[in-house]
C-alpha positions as CSV (number, residue, x, y, z in Angstrom):
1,X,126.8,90.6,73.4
2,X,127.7,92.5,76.2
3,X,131.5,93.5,77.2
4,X,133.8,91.2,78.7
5,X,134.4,91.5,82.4
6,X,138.0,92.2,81.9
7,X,140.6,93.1,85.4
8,X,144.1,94.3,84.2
9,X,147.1,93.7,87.1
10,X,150.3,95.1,87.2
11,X,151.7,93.3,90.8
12,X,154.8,94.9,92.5
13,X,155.5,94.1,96.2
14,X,155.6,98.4,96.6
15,X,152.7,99.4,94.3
16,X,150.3,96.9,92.3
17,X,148.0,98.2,89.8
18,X,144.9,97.4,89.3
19,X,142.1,98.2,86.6
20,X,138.7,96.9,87.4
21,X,136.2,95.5,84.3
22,X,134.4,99.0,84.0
23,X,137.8,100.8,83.5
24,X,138.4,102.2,86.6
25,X,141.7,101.8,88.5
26,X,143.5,101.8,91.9
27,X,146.7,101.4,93.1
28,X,147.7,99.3,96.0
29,X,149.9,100.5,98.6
30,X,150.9,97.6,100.8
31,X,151.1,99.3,104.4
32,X,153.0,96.3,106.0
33,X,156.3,95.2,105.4
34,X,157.9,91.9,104.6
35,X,155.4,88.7,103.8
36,X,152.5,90.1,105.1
37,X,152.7,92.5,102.3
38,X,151.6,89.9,99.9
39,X,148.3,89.1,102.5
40,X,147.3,93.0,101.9
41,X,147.9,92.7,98.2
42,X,145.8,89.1,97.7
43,X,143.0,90.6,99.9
44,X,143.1,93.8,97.7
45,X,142.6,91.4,94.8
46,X,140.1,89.1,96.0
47,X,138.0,92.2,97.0
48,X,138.6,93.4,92.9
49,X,138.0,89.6,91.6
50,X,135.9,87.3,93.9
51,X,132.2,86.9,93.1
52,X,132.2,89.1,90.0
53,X,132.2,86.4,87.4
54,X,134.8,88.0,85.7
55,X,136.0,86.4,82.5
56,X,139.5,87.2,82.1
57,X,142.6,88.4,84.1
58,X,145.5,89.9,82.3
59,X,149.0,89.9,84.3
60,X,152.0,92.0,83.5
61,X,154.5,89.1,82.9
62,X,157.8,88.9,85.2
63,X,160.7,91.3,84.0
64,X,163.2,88.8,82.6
65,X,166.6,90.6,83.9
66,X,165.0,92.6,87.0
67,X,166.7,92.7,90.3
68,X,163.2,92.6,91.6
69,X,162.0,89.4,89.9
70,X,162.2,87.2,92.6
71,X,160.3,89.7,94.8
72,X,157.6,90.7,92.8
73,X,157.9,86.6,91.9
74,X,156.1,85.8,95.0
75,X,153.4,88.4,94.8
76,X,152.6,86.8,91.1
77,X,152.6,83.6,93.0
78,X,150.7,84.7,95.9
79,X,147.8,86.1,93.2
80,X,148.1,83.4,90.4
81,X,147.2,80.8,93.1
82,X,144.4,82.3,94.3
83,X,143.3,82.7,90.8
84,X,143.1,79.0,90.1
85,X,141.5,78.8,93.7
86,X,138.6,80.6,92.2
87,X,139.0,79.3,88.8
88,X,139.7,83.2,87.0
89,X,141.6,82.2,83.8
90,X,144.4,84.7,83.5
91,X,147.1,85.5,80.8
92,X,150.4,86.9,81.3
93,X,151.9,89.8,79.1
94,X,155.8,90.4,78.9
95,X,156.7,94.2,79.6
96,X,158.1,94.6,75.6
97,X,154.4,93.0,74.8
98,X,152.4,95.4,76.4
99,X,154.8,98.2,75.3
100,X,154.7,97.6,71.9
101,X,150.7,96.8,72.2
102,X,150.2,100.2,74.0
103,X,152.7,102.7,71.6
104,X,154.1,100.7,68.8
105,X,157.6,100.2,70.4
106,X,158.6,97.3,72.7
107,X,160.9,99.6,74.5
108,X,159.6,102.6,75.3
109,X,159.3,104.3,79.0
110,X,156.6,105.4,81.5
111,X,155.9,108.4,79.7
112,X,155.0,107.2,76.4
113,X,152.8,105.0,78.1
114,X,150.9,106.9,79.8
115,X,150.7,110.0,76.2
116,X,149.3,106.6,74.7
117,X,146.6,106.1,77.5
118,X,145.7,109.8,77.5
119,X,145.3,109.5,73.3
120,X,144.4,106.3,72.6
121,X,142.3,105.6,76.4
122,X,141.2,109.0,76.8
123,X,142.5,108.7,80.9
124,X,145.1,110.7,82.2
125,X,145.8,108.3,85.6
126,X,147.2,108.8,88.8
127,X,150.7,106.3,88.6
128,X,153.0,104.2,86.0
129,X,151.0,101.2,87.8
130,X,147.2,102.1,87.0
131,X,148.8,103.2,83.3
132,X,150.1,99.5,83.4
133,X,147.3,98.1,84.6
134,X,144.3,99.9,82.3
135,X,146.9,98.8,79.3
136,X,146.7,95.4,80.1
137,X,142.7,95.3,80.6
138,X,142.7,96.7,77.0
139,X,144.8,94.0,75.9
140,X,142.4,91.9,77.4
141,X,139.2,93.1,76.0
142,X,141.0,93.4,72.7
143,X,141.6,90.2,72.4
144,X,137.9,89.2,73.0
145,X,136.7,91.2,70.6
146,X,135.8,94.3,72.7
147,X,138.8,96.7,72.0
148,X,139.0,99.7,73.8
149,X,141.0,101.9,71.4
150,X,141.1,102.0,67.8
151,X,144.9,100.8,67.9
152,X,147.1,100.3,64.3
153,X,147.5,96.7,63.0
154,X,150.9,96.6,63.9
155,X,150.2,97.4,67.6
156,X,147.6,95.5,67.3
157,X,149.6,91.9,66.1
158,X,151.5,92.4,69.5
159,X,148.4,90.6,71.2
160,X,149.8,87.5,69.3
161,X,152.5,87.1,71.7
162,X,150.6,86.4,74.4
163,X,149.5,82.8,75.8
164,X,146.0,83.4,76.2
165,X,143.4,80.9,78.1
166,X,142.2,78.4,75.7
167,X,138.9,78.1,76.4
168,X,137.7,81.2,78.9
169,X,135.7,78.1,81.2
170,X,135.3,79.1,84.7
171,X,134.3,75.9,85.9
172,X,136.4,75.4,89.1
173,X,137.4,71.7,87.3
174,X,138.9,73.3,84.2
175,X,142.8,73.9,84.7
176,X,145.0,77.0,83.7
177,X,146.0,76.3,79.5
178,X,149.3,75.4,80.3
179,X,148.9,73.2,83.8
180,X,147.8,69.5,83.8
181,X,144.5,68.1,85.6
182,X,145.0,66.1,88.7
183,X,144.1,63.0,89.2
184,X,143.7,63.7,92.9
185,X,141.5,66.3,94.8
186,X,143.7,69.3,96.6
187,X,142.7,69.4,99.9
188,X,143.0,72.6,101.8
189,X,145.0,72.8,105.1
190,X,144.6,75.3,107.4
191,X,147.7,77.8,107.8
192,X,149.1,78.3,111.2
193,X,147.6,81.6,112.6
């Protein structure tokens, strides 16, 4: 069986990390300010994601008590919705999750994070947002089977915190695990320009 196709998103309105399915990883930079920032991070998305068949998307999860949460909110929004668009199930990770996952301790700091990717990943990456975002592709491909890193059980048993996509279907008719079918169809109205 070959690998999962696997993308790993850390989303921030300033920088959002992004690790493609063959491991490489980018950070976006939104040029703009305000709204349209969260145009230029979709589009940097959809040009990682759209037509790649890719079987799972892996999100770091809102921080519960940030200041930012309602900013970085709408980016999450802004990229969850297109990923139902296109039918890419995703999962969402809570920072402590990916922490512990990553070094064994829920509350560690951007350093540790990134020693683990340089031992564990062998990658020694350009920003705390790639770092982020290769972690939570590992998670990812972990969880299918196809880890990354030989990690220790109890880092390990942190992937059974997350919600993951029941069944990994990317028929556009199938809905997110947690979100009910319709009973009507959606119908797409244009935006003004």
């Amino acid at each position: 069986m070959s690998q999962p196709r696997v993308v790993g998103l850390d989303l921030s309105m300033t920088a959002t990390g992004i690790a493609w399915c063959d491991g490489t990883t980018y950070t976006v930079k939104p040029k703009k300010d305000g709204d349209v920032r969260l145009l230029e991070i979709g589009l940097e998305i959809s040009r990682a994601i759209e037509g790649r068949n890719i079987d799972l998307v892996v999100i770091e999860d809102l921080p519960v008590n940030a200041k930012s949460a309602g900013i970085t909110g709408m980016v999450h929004g802004t990229v969850r919705a297109w990923l139902r668009r296109q039918a890419v199930p995703y999962a969402l990770v809570a920072p402590a999750t990916l922490k512990k996952y990553a070094t064994g301790k829920g509350n560690c700091g951007k350093p540790e994070m990134a020693v683990a990717a340089y031992k564990r990943l062998d990658r020694e990456l350009a920003d705390d947002n790639q770092v982020d975002a290769l972690w939570l592709r590992a998670a990812g491909l972990d969880h299918l089977g196809h880890a990354d890193a030989q990690l220790p059980a109890t880092q390990r048993a942190a992937l059974t915190a997350i919600k993951w996509p029941l069944i990994l279907d990317t028929t556009p008719t199938r809905p997110h695990h947690d979100e009910p079918r319709l009973d009507r169809d959606i119908v797409n109205v244009p935006l003004p320009a």
